[in-house]
C-alpha positions as CSV (number, residue, x, y, z in Angstrom):
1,X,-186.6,111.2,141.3
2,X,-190.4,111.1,140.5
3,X,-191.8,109.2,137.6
4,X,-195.0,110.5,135.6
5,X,-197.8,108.1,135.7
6,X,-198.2,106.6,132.2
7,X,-200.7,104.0,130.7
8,X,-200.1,100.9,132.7
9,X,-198.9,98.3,129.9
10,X,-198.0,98.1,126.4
11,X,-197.9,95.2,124.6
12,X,-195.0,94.6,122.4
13,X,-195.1,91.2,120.1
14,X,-197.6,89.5,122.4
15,X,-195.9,90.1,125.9
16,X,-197.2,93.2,127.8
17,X,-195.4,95.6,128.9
18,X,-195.4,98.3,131.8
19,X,-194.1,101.4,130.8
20,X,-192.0,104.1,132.5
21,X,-191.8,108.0,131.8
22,X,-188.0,108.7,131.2
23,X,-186.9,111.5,133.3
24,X,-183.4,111.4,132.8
25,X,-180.7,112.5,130.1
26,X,-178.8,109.0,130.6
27,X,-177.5,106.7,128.0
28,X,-177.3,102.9,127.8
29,X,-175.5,100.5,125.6
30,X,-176.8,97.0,125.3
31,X,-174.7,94.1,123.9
32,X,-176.7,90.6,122.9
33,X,-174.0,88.1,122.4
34,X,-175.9,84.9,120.4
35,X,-174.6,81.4,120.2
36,X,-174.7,79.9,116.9
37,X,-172.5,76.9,117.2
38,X,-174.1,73.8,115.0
39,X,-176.3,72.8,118.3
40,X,-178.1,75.9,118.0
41,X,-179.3,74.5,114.3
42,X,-183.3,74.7,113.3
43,X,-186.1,76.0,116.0
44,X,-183.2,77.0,118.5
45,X,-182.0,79.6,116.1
46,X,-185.1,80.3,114.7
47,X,-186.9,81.0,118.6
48,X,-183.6,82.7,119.6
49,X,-183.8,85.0,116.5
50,X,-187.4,85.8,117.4
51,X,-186.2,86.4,121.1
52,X,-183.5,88.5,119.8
53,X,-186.1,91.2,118.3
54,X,-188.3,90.8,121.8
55,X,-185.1,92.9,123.3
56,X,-184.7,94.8,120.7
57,X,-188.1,96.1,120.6
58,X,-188.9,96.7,124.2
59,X,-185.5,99.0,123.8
60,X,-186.3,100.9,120.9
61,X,-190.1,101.6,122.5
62,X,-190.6,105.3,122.0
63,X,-191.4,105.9,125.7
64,X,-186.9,105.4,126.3
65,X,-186.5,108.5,124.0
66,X,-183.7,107.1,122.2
67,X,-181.2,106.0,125.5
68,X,-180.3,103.2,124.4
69,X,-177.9,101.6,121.9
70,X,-177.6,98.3,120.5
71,X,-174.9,96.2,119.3
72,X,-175.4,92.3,118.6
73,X,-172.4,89.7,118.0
74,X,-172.6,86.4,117.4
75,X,-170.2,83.6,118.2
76,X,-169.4,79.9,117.1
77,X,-165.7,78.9,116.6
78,X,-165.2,83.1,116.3
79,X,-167.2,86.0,116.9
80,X,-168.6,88.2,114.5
81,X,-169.8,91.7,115.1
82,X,-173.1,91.5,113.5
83,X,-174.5,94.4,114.2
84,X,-172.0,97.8,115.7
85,X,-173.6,99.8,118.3
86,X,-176.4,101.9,117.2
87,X,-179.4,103.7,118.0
88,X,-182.0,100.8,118.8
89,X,-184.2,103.1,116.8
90,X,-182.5,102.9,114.3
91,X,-181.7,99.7,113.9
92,X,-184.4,98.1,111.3
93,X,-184.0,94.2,112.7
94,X,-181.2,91.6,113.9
95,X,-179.7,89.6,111.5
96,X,-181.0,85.9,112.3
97,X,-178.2,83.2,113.8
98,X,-177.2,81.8,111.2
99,X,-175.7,78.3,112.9
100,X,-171.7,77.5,112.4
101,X,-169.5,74.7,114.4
102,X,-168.2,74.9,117.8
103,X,-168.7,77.2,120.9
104,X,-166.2,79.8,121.4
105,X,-167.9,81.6,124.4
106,X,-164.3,83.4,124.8
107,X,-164.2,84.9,121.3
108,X,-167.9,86.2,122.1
109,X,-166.9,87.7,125.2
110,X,-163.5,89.0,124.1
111,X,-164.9,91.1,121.1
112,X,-167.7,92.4,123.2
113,X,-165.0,94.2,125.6
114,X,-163.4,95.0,122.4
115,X,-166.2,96.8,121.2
116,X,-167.4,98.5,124.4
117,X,-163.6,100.0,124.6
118,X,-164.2,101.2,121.5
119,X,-167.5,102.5,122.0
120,X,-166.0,104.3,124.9
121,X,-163.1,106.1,123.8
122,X,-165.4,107.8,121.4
123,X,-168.0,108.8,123.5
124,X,-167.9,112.5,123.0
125,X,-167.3,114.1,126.4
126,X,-170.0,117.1,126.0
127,X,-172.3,114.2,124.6
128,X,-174.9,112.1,125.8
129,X,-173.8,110.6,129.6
130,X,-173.6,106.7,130.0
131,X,-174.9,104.8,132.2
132,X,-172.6,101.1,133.2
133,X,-173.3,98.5,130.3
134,X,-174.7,95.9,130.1
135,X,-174.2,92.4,128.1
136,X,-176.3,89.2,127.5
137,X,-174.8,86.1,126.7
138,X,-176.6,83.0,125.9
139,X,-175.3,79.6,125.2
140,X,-177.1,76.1,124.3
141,X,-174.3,74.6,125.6
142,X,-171.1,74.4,126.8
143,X,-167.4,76.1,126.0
144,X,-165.3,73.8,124.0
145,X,-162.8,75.6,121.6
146,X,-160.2,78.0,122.5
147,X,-159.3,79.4,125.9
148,X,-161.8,79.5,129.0
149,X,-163.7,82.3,128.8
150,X,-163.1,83.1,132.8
151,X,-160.3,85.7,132.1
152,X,-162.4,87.4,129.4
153,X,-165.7,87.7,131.8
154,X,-163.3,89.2,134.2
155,X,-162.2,91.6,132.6
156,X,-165.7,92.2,130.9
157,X,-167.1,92.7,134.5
158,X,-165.0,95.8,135.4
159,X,-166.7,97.4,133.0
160,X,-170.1,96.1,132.6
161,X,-172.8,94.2,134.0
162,X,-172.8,90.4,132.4
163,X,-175.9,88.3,132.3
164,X,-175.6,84.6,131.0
165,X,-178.6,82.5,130.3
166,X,-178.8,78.7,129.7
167,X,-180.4,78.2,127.3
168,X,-182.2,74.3,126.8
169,X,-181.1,71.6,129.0
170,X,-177.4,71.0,127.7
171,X,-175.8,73.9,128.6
172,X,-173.9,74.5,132.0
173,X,-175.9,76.4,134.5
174,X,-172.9,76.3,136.9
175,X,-170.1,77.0,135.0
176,X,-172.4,80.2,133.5
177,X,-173.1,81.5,137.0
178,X,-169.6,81.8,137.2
179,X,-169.1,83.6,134.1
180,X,-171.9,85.8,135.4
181,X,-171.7,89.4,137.4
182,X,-173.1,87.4,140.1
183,X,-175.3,84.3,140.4
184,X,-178.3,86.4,140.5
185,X,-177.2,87.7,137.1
186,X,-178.2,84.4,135.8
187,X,-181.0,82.4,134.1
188,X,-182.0,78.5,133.0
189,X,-184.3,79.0,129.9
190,X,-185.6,75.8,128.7
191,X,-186.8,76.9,125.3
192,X,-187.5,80.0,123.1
193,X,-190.8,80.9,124.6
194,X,-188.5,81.5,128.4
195,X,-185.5,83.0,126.4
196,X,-188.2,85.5,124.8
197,X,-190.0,86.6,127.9
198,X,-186.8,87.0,130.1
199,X,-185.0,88.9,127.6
200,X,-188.2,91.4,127.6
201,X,-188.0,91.0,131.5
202,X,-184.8,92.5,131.0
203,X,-185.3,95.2,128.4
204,X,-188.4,96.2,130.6
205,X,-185.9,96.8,133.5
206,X,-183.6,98.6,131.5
207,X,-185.9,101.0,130.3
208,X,-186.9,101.2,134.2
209,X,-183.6,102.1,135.3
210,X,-182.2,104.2,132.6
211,X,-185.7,106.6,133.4
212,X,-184.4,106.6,136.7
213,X,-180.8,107.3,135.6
214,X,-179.4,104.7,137.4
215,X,-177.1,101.7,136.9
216,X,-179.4,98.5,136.1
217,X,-177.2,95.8,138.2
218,X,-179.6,95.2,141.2
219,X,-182.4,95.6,139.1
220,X,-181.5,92.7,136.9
221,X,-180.9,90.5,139.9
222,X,-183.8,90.9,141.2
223,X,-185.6,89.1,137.9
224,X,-186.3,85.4,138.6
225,X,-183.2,83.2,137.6
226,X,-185.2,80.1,136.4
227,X,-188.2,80.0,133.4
228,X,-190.7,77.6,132.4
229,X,-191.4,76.4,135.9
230,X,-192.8,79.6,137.8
């Protein structure tokens, strides 16, 4: 499928931007699951708010027509829907973390697939066509309340793409590339400025794929798993 040739960047709050003519009818939903156990307290959750908005923004461009929608849900010792899936146009801003107690990664991940059932047992089937979802976890630190998430991710997986990011120094690169759709679907951020450009790495290859009406899973493994040391 050909792509029109548009203006060759955009910049969106500071980062630029290529930008991609959408020359397909698909659909995309896109699920940001935030940790906001008590570690996450102060600049974390304030750069991780900001970061939040990065992906938000480079989705609700005008140049993806509307594909995608947007659902956020935060987790600590439970998960909270924070915002239900919507029209990333629509969607005025993200509420910012506002920090809790422990990490729960399960309860994150468990009302995400939740949601996503939801979300697709009422897709209307003369409607809008769906492309495979994806979700974005990322965690400061490490699982350490309730059951392990593994059974969860699983289960996630068969349905959608995962992504987990590390995000700072504490939390457990390998135990997240497990979680992950595949290593590849993985990323170390040491601080809010890498967790802000990879999540606009990632809503820049959404918007690529969904013009191209295709799935986004290579795409996103193809993005560099590590920040702040390229």
């Amino acid at each position: 499928m050909n792509t029109k040739s548009i203006p060759p960047s955009l910049e969106i709050s500071g980062i630029r931007r290529p930008q991609w003519q959408l020359c397909s009818n698909k659909h995309q939903r896109v699920v940001l699951i935030r940790d906001r156990s008590s570690s996450m307290k102060g600049q974390k959750a304030t750069e991780a708010s900001a970061a939040s908005m990065e992906l938000l923004a480079v989705l609700a461009h005008p140049i993806n027509k509307d594909a995608f929608w947007f659902a956020d849900i935060d987790y600590d010792d439970t998960a909270t829907l924070a915002q239900p899936f919507e029209k990333a146009t629509k969607i005025q801003g993200i509420r910012p973390i506002e920090t809790g107690h422990n990490t729960n990664i399960t309860a994150g991940l468990e009302l995400t697939l939740s949601h996503l059932r939801a979300a697709e047992r009422n897709t209307d089937p003369e409607g809008p066509k769906f492309l495979r979802p994806v979700a974005i976890l990322f965690t400061d630190g490490e699982h350490n309340v309730g059951p392990s998430p593994v059974q969860a991710a699983t289960e996630l997986k068969e349905i959608a793409d995962l992504v987990t990011i590390a995000y700072g120094q504490n939390a457990k690169e390998e135990f997240l590339k497990t979680l992950a759709s595949s290593s590849k679907h993985f990323c170390r951020t040491n601080n809010g400025s890498d967790l802000r450009a990879y999540l606009a790495d990632v809503g820049e290859t959404l918007s690529k794929s969904v013009a191209l009406g295709m799935n986004a899973s290579h795409a996103i493994a193809r993005l560099s798993t590590t920040r702040g040391k390229e």
